[in-house]
Structure formats: structure tokens, C-alpha cells
N, C-alpha and C positions, 0 to 999 in steps of 0.2 A: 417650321419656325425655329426650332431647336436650332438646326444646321445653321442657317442664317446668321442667328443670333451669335455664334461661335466663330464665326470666321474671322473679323477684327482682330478676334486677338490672337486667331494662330494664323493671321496677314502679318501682323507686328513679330513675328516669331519667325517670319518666312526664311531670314539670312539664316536661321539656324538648321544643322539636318536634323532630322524628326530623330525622334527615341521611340521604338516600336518595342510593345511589351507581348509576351506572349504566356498565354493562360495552358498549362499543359499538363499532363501526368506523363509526360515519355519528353527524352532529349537522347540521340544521340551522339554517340556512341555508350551513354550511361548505363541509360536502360533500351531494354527492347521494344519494339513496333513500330508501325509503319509512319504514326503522324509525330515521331520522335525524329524520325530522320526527316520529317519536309520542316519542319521546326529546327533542324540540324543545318538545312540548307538554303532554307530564307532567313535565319540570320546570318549566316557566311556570307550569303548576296550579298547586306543590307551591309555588315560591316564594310566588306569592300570596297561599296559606294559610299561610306564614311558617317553612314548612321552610328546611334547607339541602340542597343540592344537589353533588355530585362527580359530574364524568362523566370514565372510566379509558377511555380510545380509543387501539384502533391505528389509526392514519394517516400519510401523513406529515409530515414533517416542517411544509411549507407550510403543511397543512392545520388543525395543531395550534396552530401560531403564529399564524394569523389568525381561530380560535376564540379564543384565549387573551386577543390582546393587540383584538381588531376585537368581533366576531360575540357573545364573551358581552358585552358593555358592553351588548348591545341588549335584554338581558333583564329582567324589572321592576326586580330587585334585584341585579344583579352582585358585589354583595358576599356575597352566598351562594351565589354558583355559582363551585366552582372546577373546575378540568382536569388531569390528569394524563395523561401521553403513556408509553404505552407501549413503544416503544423504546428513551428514554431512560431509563427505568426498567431495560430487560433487558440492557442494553449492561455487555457481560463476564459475563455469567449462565453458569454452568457447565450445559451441553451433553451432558455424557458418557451414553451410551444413550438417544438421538434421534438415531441417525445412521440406523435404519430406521423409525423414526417416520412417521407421514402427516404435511401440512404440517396437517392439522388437530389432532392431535396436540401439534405441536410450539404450533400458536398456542395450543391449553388451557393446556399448561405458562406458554407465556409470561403466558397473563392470571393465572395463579395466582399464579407470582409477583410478578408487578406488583401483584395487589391483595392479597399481604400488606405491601408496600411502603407501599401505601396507610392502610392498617386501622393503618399503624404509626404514622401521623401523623394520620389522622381517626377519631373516636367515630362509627360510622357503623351506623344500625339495620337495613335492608335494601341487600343488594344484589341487582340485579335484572340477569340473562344474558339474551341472548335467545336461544332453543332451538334455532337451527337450527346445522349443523355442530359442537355439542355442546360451544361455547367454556366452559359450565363445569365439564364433565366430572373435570380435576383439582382444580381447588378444594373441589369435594363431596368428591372421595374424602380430600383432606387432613381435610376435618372429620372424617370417622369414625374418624381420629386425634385429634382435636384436644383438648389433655389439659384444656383454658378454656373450654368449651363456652357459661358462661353470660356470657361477657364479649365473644363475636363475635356478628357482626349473622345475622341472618335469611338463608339466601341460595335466591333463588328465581328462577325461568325463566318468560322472559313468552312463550305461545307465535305466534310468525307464520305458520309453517308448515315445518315439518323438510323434511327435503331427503327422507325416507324416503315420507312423507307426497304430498310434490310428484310424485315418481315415481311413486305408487304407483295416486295419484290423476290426475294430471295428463297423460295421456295422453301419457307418454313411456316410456323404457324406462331399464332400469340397464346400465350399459354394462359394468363390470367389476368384480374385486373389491373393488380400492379404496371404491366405493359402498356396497358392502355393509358393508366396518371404517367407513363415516361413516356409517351407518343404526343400526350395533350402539352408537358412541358418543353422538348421539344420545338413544338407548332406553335405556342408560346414567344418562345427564346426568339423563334428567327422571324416571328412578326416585330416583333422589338425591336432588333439590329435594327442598327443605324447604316449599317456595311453588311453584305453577302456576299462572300464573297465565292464563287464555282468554279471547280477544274476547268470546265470547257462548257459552251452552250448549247452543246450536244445532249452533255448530262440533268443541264438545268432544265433544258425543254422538256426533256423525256421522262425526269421523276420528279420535277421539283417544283415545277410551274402551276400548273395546274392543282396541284394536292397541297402547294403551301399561300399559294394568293398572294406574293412577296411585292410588294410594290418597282416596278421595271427600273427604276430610278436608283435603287437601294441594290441594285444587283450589277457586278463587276463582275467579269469572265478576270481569275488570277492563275493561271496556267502551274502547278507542282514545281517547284524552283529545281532543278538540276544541278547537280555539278559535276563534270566528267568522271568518269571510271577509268582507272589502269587500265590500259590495253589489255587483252588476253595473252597469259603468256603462254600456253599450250592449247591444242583443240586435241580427242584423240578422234583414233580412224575409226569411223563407221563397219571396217571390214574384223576390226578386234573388239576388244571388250570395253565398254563404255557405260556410263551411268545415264539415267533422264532424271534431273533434281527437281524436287517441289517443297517450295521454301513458304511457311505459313505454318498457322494454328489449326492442329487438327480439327476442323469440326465443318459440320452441314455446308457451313456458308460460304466457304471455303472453296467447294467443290469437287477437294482433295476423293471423294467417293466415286465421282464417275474419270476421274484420271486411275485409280486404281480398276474400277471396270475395263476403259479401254487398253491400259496395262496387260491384263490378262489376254485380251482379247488379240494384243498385237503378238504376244507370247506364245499364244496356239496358232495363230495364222503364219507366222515368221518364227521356225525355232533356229534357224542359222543365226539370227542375231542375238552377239551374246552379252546382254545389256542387265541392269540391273535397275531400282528405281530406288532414287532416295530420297525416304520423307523427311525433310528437316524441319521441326516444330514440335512447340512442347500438346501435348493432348489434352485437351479439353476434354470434361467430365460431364456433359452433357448429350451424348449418343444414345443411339435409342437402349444401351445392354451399358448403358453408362459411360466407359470408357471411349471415346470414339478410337483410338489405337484400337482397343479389340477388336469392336463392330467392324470396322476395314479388314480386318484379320480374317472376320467371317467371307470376305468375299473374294476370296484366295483361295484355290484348291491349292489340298495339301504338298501335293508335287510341286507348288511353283512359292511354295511361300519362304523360301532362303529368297529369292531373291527381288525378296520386297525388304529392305531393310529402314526401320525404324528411329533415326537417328536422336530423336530427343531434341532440345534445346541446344542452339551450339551458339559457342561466340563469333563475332563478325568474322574473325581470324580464323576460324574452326571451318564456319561457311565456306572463305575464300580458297582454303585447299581441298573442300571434295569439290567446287567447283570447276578444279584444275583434273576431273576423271570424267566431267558433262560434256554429252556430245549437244544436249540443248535442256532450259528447264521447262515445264510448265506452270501455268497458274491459272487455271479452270474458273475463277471464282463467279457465285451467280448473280453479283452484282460486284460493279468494280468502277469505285469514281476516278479513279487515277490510273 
């Protein structure tokens, strides 16, 4: 009935192109991760085809100011892309019962209010969360209040892969209850949504249908937006010395641990080949000896470990030239929506 009710007046609104807002902690090229850059390239889409654009980010401070005033200039049309920072939106926000709150909890609250801060100064027809940790959990449940139903945007969850989902599938384990109130919010959020939106109906069928009971109607297959890549400007020879790169965050989920096993493994079967492997990503502190850089360390005899190299964190720029030593990368991971 909501939906219904709402349409007249974004029929009366039809000659206009929509303003899509997107709820995010990553943009690229600002900051790092993977739903930074599809939030990078479904607004470039969107302006294209002559929408307007708002991205509502928690980040910090740095990071906001050099999206704002640097990073969107570089977009087709900068005059339809604007940003809103979320802290300084919540700065002085009344608090009172979030003192037992989860921190994920407390951030729903935060993006809710920031994005009616938002809706109070932009006409804006979708807004799109992204499902994991359950950032729009309050905002939905404000709607099934909400006494103007046909005068707010659409608001729907793009999904990447929930954290319930990652566990459940991903060959790790739930550590405590905490995970379980982020699994229930979550299952929450995307009962809500008004929109669901999934990579492909491969992925929906397979993790998301069954375990979330999402009503058929409420669910749109939205394909990872693209934008091409620079051609490759060098490949090298299989016959000399070459790299295999693996781009991500060190840890479990990753996979990054059985790419390093079959590493070794192609190392002792094949020593003519004289290749090297390199991890690019920052290391996560949650491996079973804590470091996960170490714990991979552990699965390295000592003869072969020069030529496991470590790279750290690098910038796009940084990526794109050990890229230019890849005879191919991998990306092992044990659940992967995109």
C-alpha cells in the first residue's frame, strides 16, 4: 500500500530525471573497498544518463573534504554530484538509550538521521544502503511511521553479502552474541526494504532466498555497473620472470590462505618457473596467531618465503604498476557476490 500510495506523486515528477542518493562508508577513488568503487560507477552511469547524484558518507573528516572539494570534480558532470558527511550532520544528535546499543546500532541511528537531514534539502527518488551490518535498519522502521509516505523516495538495500551470509557460508565461524543481534539486524533491514536489489539470480537463489524470505516482488536482479578499463599496456613472458597478484584484505574470507597453499605447491612441482606472488592488501588483525600476514608466513617453508612478497596497502596508482609485472591475478574468495 505504501508503494501505491506514492506513485502520483513521483508520476507528477516523471519529466524530471530521478536524484539517486547513496548511503555509503567508501567512494572511490577516496577511499579504499570494493562497494566504493561500484558506488563509484553507478554514479558515473547515472550522471551520464543525466540523473543527479548525492552520496551521504561516514568517513572522516580527510576523507570527505578531498571527495568534496578533489575526487568529485573528476566525475563527468560535478555539478550533479553532491556529498553530505555524516558526522557533521550528527554533531550534537541526542543519544539518550544508545548507551547499550551495538556500534552497529548506534551507526543505523546515525545514517537515519543524517538522511532525514538530507531529504530536508534534496527531492530525492531512491535511496540505496548497502545490506551488510544492517545500516538501514532505522530508517525503514521510521517509514512504517511515516505519516507522507507518497512524498519520500524509495528506500532499498543493494545486496554485497551480509555478514550472516559471510559466516554462514564462508567457512568461518560466529564468535559471540554480538554477531548474532548483527545477523538479526541485518534480517531485519532487508525485510523492510522496499527495493533489493542482487548482483545476479544466481547469487540470490543460492544464499539469499531461502534464508532471508524476501518477498519476489521486492527483488530486482541490478547487475555491478562497469566501466571499461585501459587496455593492458604490457603482458610479460610466461618463459621469464613474472608475478601472480592478489588484490584484497588479508584475512579468512578472503581466501588469500589456500592461494598461498597452492603457491607453494605450484613452486615445488614447477621450479623452472620463475614467478613470484604478490599480496596486495592491508592485514587484518584477526588470524588465528592474530596477524593474518604472519599466520600466511606460517605456511611458507623458509626456502621459498623471499618469494612471497607482502605489499601492504597500495594506492590505485601503486596497484596499476605491479600490475604491469602480472602474468594473471587471483581472487580465491569463499563467498563472492560480484
Amino acid at each position: 500500500s505504501r508503494s501505491s500510495s506514492a506513485a502520483p506523486a513521483r508520476a507528477a515528477r516523471s519529466s524530471l530525471m530521478p536524484t539517486i542518493c547513496f548511503v555509503t562508508y567508501e567512494i572511490h577513488p577516496t577511499t579504499a573497498g570494493g562497494c566504493g568503487v561500484l558506488v563509484h560507477h553507478a554514479a558515473e552511469r547515472l550522471l551520464a544518463a543525466g540523473h543527479s547524484v548525492v552520496i551521504l558518507i561516514d568517513t572522516s573528516r580527510k576523507n570527505f573534504e578531498k571527495f568534496r572539494d578533489h575526487d568529485r570534480l573528476a566525475f563527468s558532470a560535478p555539478d550533479r554530484i553532491r556529498g553530505y558527511w555524516v558526522p557533521e550532520i550528527c554533531k550534537g544528535m541526542p543519544e539518550a538509550g544508545l548507551a547499550e546499543a551495538s556500534v552497529f546500532q548506534k551507526k543505523s541511528v546515525r545514517f537515519a538521521h543524517a538522511l532525514r537531514h538530507v531529504l530536508s534539502r534534496e527531492q530525492v527518488d531512491f535511496v540505496e544502503f548497502f545490506e551488510y551490518c544492517g545500516p538501514a535498519y532505522y530508517a525503514l522502521v521510521e517509514r512504517l511511521f511515516d505519516p507522507t509516505p507518497a512524498t519520500t523516495p524509495v528506500l532499498g538495500s543493494r545486496v554485497h553479502g551480509s555478514i550472516e551470509v559471510l559466516d554462514r557460508h564462508g567457512d568461518g565461524f560466529v564468535a559471540d552474541r554480538s554477531q548474532f543481534l548483527l545477523h538479526s539486524l541485518e534480517r531485519r533491514a532487508l525485510s523492510l526494504a522496499e527495493t533489493v536489489l542482487v548482483p545476479s539470480r544466481g547469487y540470490y537463489e543460492h544464499y539469499y532466498r531461502d534464508r532471508y524470505a524476501l518477498p519476489e516482488e521486492a527483488v530486482v536482479v541490478s547487475s555491478p555497473p562497469k566501466l571499461p578499463f585501459p587496455p593492458v599496456r604490457s603482458r610479460p613472458d610466461a618463459k621469464g620472470e613474472f608475478t601472480i597478484a592478489f588484490i584484497g584484505r588479508m584475512f579468512h574470507l578472503k581466501g588469500v590462505d589456500q592461494l598461498v597453499h597452492a603457491s607453494v605447491m605450484l613452486m615445488k612441482q614447477r621450479p623452472d618457473l620463475r614467478f613470484t606472488l604478490d599480496l596486495i592488501g592491508y592485514d587484518a588483525q584477526d588470524g588465528p596467531i592474530g596477524s593474518y600476514k604472519d599466520y600466511l608466513t606460517t605456511l611458507i617453508p623458509q626456502r621459498l618465503r623471499d618469494r612471497f612478497v607482502f605489499r601492504g596497502q597500495l594506492t590505485h596508482e601503486e596497484i596499476a604498476r605491479r600490475l604491469d609485472h602480472a602474468l594473471f591475478a587471483v581472487f580465491p574468495n569463499r563467498v563472492e557476490s560480484f
